[in-house]
Structures are given as C-alpha cells and as structure tokens.
DOFIZA-273363 format. One line per field, with one value per atom (N, C-alpha, C, CB): x, y, z; residue number from 1; residue in three letters; atom name. Coordinates in steps of 0.2 Angstrom, whole numbers, padded with zeros to 4 digits. Glycine has a CB too. Layout:
REM residues N
X <- c(X  ...)
Y <- c(Y  ...)
Z <- c(Z  ...)
firo <- c(NUM  ...)
vonu <- c(ALA  ...)
kekol <- c(CA  ...)
REM end
This chain:
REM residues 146
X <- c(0099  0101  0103  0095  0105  0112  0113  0120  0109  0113  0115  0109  0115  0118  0111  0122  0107  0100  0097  0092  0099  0099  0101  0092  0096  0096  0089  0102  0091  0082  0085  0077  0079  0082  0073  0087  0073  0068  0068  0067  0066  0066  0060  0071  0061  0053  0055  0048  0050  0053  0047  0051  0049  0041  0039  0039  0036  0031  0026  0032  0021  0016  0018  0011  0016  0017  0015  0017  0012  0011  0017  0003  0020  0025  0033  0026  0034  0037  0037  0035  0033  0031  0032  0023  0030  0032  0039  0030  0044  0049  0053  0051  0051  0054  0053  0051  0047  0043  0044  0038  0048  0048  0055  0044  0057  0064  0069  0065  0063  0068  0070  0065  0064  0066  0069  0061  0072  0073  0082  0066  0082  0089  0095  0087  0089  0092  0093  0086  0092  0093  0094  0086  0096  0097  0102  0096  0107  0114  0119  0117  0113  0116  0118  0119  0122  0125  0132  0124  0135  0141  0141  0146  0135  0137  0131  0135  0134  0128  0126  0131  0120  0116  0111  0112  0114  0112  0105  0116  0101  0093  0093  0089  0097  0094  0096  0100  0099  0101  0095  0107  0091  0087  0079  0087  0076  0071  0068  0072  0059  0057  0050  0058  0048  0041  0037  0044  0034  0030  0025  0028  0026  0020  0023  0015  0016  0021  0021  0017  0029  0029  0034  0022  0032  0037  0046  0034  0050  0056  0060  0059  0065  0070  0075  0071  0081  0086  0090  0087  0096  0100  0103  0100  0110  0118  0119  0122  0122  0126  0133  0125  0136  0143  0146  0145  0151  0152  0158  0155  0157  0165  0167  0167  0172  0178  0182  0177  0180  0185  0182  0193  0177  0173  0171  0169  0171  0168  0161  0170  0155  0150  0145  0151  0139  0135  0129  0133  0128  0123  0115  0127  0112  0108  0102  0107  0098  0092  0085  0095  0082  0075  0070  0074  0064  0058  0052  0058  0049  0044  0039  0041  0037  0034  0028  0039  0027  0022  0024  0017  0016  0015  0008  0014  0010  0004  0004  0002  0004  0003  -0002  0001  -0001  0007  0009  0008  0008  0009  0013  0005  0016  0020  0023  0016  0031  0034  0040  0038  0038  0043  0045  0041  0052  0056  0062  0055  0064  0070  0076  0068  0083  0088  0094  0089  0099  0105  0109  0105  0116  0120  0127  0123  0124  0126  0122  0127  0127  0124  0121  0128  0116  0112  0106  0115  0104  0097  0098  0095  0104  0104  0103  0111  0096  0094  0091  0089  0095  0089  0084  0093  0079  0072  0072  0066  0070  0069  0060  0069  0060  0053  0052  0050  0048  0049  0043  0054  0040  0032  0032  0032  0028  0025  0019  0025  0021  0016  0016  0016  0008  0008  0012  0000  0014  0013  0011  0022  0011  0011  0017  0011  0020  0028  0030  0035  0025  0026  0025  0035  0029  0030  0037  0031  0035  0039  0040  0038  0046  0048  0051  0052  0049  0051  0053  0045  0059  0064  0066  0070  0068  0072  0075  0070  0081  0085  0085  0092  0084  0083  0087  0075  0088  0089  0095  0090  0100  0106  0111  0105  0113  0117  0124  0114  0123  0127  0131  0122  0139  0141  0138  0145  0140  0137  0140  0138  0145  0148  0146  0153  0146  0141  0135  0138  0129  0124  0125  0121  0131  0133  0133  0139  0139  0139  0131  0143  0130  0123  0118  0120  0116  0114  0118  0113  0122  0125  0124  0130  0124  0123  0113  0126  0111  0103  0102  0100  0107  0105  0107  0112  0112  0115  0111  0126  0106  0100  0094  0097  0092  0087  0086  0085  0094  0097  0096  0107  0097  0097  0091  0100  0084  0080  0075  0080  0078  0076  0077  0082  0083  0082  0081  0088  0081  0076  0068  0074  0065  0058  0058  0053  0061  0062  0061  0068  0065  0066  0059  0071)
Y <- c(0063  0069  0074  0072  0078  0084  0090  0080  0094  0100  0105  0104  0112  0117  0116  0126  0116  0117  0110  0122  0104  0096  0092  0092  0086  0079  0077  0074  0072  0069  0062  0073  0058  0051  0046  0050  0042  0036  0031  0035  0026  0020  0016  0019  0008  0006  0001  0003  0000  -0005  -0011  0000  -0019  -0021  -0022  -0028  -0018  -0016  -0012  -0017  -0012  -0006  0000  -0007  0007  0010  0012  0011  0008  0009  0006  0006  0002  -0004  0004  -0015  0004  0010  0015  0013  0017  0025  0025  0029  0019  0015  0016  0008  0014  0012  0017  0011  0024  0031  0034  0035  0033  0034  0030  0033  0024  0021  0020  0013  0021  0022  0014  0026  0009  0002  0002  -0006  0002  0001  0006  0000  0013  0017  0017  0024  0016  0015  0007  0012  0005  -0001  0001  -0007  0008  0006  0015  0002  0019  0027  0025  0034  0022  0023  0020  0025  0016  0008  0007  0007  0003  -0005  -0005  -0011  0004  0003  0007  0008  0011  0015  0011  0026  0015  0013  0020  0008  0017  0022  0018  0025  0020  0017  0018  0019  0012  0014  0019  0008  0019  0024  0031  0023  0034  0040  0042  0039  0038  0041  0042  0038  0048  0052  0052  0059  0051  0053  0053  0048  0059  0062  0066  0071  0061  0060  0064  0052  0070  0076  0082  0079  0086  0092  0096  0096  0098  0102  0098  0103  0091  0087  0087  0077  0084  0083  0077  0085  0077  0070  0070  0067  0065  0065  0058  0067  0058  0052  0054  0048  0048  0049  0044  0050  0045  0041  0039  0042  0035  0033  0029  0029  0036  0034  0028  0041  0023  0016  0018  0007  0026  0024  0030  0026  0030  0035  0043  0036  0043  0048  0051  0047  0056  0058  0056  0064  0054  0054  0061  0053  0059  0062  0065  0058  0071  0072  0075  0078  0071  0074  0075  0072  0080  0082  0087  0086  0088  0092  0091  0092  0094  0096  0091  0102  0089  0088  0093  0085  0095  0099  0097  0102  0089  0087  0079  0091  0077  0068  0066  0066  0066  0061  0055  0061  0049  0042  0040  0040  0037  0033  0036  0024  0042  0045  0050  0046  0054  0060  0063  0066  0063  0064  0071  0055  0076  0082  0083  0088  0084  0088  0088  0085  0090  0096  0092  0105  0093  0090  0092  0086  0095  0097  0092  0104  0095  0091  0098  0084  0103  0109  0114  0113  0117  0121  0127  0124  0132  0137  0135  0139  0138  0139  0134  0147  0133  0131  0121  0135  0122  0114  0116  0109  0106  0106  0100  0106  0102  0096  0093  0098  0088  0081  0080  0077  0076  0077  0070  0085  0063  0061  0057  0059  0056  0056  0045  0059  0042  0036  0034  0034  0031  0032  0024  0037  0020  0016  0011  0015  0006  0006  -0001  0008  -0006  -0013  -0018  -0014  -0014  -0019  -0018  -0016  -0011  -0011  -0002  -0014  0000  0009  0011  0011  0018  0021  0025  0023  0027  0033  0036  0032  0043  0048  0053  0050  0054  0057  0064  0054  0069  0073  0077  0076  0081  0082  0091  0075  0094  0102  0108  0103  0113  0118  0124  0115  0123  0125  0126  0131  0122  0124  0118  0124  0117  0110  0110  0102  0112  0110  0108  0106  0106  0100  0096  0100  0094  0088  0084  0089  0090  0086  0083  0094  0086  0084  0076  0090  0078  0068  0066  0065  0067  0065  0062  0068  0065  0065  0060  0076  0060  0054  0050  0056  0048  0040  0038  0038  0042  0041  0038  0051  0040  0041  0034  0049  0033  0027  0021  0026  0021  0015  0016  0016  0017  0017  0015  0024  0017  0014  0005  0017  0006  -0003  -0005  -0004  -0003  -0006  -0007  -0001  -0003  -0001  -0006  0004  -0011  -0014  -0020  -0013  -0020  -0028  -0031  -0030  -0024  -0026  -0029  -0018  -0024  -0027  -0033  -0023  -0036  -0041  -0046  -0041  -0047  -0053  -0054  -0049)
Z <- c(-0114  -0117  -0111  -0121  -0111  -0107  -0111  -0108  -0107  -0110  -0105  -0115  -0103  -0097  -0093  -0100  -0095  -0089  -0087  -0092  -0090  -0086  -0088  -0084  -0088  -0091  -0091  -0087  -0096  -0098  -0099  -0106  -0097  -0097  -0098  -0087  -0101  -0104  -0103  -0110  -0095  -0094  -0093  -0089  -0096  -0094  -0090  -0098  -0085  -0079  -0081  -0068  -0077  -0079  -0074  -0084  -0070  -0067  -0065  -0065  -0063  -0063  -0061  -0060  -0062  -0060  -0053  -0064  -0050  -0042  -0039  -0039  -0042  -0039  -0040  -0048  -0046  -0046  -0043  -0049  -0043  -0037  -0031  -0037  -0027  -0021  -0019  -0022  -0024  -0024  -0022  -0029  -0024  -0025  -0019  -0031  -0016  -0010  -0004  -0012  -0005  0002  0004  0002  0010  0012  0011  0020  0014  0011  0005  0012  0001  -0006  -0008  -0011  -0009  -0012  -0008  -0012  -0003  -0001  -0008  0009  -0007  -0011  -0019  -0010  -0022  -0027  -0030  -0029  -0026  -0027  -0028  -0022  -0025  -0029  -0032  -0027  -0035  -0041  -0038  -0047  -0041  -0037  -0035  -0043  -0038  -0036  -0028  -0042  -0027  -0019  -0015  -0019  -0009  -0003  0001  0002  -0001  0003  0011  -0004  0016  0022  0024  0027  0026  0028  0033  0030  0038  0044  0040  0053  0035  0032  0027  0029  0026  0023  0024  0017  0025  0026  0021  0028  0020  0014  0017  0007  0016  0020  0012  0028  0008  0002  0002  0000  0003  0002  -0002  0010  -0004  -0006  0001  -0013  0001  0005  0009  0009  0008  0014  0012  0015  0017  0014  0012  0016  0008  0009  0012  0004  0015  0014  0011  0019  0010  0009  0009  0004  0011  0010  0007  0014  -0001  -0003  -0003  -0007  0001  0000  -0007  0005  -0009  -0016  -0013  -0023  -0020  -0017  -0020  -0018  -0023  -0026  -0021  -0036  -0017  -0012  -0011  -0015  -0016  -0015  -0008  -0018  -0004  0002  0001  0003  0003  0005  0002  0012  -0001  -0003  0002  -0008  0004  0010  0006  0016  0000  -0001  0003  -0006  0000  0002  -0003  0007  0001  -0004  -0002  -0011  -0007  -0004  -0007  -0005  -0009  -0012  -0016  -0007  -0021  -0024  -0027  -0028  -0031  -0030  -0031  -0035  -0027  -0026  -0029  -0018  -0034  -0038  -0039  -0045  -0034  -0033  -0038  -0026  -0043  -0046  -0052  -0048  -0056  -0060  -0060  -0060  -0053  -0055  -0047  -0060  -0048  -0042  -0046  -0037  -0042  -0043  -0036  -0047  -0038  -0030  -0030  -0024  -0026  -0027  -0025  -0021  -0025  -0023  -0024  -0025  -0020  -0019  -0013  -0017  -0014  -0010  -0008  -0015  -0009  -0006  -0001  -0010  0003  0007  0003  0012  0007  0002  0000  -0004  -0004  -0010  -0015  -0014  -0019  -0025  -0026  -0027  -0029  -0032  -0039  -0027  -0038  -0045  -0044  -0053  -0049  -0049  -0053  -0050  -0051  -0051  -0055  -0042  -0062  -0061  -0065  -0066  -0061  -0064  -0063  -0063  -0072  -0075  -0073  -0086  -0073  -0074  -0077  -0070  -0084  -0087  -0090  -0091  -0088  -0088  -0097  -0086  -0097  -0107  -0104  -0115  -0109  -0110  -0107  -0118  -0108  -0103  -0097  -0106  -0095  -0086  -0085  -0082  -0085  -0083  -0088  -0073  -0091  -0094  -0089  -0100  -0086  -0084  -0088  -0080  -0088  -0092  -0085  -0097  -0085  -0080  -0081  -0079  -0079  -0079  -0073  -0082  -0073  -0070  -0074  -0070  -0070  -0072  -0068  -0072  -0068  -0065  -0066  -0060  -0069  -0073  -0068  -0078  -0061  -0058  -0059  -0051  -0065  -0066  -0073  -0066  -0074  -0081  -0085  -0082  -0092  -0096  -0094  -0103  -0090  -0089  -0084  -0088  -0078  -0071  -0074  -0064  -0079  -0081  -0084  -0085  -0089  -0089  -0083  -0092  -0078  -0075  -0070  -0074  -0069  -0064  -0070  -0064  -0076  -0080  -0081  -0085  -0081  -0077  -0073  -0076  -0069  -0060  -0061  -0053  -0062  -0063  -0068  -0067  -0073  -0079  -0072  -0089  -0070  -0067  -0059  -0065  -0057  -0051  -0056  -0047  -0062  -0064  -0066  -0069  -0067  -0071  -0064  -0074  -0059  -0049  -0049  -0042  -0049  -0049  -0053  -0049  -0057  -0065  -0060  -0074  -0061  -0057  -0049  -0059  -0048  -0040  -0041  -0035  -0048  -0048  -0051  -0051  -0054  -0058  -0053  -0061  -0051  -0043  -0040  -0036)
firo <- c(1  1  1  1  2  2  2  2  3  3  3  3  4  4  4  4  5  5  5  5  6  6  6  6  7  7  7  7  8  8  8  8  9  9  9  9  10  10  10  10  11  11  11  11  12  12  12  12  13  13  13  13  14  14  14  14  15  15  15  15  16  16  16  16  17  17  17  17  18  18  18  18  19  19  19  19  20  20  20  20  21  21  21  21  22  22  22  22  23  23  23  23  24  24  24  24  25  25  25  25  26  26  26  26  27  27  27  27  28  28  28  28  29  29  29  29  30  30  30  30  31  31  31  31  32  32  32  32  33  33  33  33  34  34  34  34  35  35  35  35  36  36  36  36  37  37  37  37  38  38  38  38  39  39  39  39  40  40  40  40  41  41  41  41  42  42  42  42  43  43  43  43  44  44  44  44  45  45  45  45  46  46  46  46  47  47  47  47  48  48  48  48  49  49  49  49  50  50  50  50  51  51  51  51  52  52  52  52  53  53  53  53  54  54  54  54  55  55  55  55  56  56  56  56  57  57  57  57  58  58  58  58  59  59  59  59  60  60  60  60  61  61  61  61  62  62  62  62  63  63  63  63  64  64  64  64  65  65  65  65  66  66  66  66  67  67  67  67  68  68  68  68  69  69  69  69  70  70  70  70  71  71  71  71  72  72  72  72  73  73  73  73  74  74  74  74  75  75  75  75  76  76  76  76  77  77  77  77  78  78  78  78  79  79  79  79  80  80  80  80  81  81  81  81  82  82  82  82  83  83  83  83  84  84  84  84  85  85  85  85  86  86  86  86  87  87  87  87  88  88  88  88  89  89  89  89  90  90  90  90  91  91  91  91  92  92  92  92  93  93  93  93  94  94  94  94  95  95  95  95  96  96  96  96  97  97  97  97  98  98  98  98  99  99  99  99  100  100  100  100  101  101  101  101  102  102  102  102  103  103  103  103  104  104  104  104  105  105  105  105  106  106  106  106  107  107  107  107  108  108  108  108  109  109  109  109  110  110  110  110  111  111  111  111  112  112  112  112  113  113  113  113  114  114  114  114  115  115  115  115  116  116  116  116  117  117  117  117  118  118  118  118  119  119  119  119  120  120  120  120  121  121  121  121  122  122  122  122  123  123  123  123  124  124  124  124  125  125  125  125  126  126  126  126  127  127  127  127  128  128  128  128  129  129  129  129  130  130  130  130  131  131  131  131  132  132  132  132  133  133  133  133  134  134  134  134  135  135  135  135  136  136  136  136  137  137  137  137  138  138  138  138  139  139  139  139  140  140  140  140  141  141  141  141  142  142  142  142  143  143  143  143  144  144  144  144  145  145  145  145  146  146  146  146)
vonu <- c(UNK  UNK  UNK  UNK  UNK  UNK  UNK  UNK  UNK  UNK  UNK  UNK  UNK  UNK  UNK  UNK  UNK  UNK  UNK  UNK  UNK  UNK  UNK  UNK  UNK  UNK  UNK  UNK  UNK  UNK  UNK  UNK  UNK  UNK  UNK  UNK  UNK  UNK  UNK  UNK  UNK  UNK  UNK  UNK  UNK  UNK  UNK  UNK  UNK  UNK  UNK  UNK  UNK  UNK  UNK  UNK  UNK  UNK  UNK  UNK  UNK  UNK  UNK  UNK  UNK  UNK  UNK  UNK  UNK  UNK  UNK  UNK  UNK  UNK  UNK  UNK  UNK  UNK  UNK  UNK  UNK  UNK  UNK  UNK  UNK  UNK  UNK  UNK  UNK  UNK  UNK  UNK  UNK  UNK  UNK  UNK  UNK  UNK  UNK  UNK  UNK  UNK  UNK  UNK  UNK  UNK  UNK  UNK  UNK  UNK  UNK  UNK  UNK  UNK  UNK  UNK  UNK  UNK  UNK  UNK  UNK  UNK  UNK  UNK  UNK  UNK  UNK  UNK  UNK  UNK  UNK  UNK  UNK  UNK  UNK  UNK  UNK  UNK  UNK  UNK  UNK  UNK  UNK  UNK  UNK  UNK  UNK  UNK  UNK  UNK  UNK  UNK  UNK  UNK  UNK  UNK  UNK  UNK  UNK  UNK  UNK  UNK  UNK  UNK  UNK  UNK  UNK  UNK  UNK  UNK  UNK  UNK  UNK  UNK  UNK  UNK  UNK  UNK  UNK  UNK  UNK  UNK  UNK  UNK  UNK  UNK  UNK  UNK  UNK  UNK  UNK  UNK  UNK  UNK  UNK  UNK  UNK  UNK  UNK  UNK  UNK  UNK  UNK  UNK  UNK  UNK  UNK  UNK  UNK  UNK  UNK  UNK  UNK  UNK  UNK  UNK  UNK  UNK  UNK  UNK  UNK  UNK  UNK  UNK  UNK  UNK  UNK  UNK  UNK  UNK  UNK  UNK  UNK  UNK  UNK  UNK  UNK  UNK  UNK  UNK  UNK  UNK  UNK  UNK  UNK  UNK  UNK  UNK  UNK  UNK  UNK  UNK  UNK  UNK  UNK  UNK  UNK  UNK  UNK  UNK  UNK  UNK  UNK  UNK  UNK  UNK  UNK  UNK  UNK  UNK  UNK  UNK  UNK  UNK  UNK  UNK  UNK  UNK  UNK  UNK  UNK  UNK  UNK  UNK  UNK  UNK  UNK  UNK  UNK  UNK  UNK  UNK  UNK  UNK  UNK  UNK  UNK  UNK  UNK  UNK  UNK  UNK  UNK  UNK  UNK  UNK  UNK  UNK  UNK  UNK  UNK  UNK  UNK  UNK  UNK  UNK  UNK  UNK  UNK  UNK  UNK  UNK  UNK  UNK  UNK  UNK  UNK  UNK  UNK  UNK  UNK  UNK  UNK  UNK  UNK  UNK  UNK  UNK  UNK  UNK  UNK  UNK  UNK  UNK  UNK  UNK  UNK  UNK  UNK  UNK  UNK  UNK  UNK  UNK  UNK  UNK  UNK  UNK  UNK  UNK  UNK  UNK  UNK  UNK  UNK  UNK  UNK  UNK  UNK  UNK  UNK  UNK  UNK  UNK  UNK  UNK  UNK  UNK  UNK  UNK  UNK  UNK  UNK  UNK  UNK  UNK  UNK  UNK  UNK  UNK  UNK  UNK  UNK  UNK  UNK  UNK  UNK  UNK  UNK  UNK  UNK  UNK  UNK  UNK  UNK  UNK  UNK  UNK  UNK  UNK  UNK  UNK  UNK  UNK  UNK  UNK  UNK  UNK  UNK  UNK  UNK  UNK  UNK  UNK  UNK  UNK  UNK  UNK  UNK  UNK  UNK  UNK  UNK  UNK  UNK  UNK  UNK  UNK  UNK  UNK  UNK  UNK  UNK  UNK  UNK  UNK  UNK  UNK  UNK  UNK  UNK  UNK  UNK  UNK  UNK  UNK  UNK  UNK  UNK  UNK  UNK  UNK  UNK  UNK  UNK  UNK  UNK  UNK  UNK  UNK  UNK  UNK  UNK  UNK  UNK  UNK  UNK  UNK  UNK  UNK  UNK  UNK  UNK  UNK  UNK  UNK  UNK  UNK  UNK  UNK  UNK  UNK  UNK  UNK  UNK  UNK  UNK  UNK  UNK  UNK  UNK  UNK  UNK  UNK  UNK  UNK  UNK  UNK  UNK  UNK  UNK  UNK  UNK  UNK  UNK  UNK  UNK  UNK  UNK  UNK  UNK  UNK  UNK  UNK  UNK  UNK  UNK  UNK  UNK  UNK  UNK  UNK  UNK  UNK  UNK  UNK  UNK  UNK  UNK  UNK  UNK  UNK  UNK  UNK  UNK  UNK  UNK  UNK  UNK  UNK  UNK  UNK  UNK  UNK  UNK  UNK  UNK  UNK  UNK  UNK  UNK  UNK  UNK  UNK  UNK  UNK  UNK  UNK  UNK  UNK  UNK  UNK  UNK  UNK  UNK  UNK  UNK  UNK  UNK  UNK  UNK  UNK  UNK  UNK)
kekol <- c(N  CA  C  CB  N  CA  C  CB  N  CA  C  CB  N  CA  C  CB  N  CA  C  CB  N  CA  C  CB  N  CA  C  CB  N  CA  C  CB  N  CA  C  CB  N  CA  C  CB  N  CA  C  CB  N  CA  C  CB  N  CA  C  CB  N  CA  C  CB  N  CA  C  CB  N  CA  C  CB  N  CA  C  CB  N  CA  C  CB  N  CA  C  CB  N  CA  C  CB  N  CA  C  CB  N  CA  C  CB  N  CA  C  CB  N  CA  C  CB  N  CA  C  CB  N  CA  C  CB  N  CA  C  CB  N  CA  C  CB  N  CA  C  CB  N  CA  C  CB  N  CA  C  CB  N  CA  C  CB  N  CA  C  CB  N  CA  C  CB  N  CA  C  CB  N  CA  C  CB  N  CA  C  CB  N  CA  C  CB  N  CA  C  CB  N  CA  C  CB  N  CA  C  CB  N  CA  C  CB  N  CA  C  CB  N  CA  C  CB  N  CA  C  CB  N  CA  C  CB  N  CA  C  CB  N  CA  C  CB  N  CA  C  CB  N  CA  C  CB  N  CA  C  CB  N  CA  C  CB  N  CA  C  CB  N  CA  C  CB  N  CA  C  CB  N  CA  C  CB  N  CA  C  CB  N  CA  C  CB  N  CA  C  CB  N  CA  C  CB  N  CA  C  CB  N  CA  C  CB  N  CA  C  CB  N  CA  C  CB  N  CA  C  CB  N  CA  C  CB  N  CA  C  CB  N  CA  C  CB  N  CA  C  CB  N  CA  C  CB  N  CA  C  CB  N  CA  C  CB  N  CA  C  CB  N  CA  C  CB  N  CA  C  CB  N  CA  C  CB  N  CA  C  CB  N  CA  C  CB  N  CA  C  CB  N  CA  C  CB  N  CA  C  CB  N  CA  C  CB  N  CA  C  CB  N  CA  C  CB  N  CA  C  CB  N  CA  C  CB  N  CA  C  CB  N  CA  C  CB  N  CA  C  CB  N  CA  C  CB  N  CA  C  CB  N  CA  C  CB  N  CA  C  CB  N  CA  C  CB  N  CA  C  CB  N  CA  C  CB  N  CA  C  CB  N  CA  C  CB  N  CA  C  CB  N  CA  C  CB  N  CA  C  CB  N  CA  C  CB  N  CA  C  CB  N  CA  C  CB  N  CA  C  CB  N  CA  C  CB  N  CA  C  CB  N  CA  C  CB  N  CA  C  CB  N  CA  C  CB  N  CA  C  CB  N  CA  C  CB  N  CA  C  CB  N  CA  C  CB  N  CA  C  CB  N  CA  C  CB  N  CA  C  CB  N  CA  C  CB  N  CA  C  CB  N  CA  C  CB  N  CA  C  CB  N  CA  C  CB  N  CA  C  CB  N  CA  C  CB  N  CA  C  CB  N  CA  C  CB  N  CA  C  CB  N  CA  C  CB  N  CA  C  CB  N  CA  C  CB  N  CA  C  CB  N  CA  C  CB  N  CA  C  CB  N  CA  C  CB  N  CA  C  CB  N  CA  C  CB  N  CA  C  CB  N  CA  C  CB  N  CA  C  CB  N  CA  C  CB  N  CA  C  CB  N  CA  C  CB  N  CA  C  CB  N  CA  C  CB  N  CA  C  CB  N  CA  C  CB)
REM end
C-alpha cells in the first residue's frame, strides 16, 4: 500500500526473527540483499553502527544506468530481534524518511511488517520505492533459504 506520506509492505521470511534482524544489521549480509538482485551494493560502502543514535551508509549502484545511490541515516531505535527504526535519505539537508521495520515471530519464520514514512516522496516515488523494497525482501527470501 502507497499513499503521499509512504509505503507499507508484509513479508514472511522462513526464518527466525534473530536470523532476520541480523540481516538488516550486519554489513555482509545486508550488502547482499538492499538492492535486490538487479543493483549492487559494494561491501566496503556500507557502514552500519546498530544503536540508537548510531549511523548507516550504503551505495547502491542501480544496473540500468542510473547514477549511484549515496544512502544514509540514523538509527532511532534497536530492539534485537523485534524492531528496527531509522531514518534514510539520499539527499543533501534535513529531509528523510523512516524506515520502521517490526519482526514478529509467526509459525513460518518472521513476518515483517515494513514501512517507509515521511511525505517527502510523490505517490509515485512511494511505488517506486515499494518495488525497490518488495524486490530486496524477494533477495533477502532467498538468501535465508540457502
């Protein structure tokens, strides 16, 4: 779902949610799978300092000729393995938006219950930006799989 202030998004992975939250949190794994299967995102480019307070970075190189993505942000909160919020832009200034993404155990492994918030983004960018986020969790799916 998409409207002018985010996106919301519902995946289950089959794995625990510590296996999960790990994922999100650790720079091998989390390089391997931020920018699905179509970009790359390089290990030495990504920073992830998993406190509140702390920061991230990545860069994603989009393959379609896109110039390079220089994200970044903050950490707002770390509840290992239950709940990670924090912040993310790819512009200079103040302006982000948050990231708030719940793990919650079920029978089949972890529901992630996602969202993408903040209203600095079309209706369109917000699709946009939920594809980009469905096609990393599908990356993210079949990494734990393996």
């Amino acid at each position: 779902m998409t409207d002018t202030t985010g996106a919301t998004l519902t995946h289950t992975f089959v794995a625990s949610p510590d296996v999960v939250f790990d994922a999100w949190t650790t720079p091998t794994l989390f390089a391997t799978w931020f920018g699905g299967s179509a970009n790359e995102v390089p290990i030495e480019s990504v920073t992830l300092d998993a406190r509140p307070g702390g920061t991230w970075a990545a860069t994603m190189i989009i393959g379609d000729g896109i110039p390079e993505f220089q994200w970044r942000g903050e950490y707002v909160e770390v509840r290992r393995p239950s709940r990670l919020v924090l912040t993310m832009t790819d512009e200079p200034g103040d302006e982000r938006e948050t990231l708030t993404a719940d793990f919650i155990a079920v029978d089949a492994g972890t529901e992630l219950r996602f969202s993408q918030t903040g209203g600095n983004l079309s209706d369109e960018q917000y699709e946009y930006a939920a594809a980009g986020w469905r096609a990393a969790f599908e990356t993210l799916d079949s990494l734990l799989v393996e």
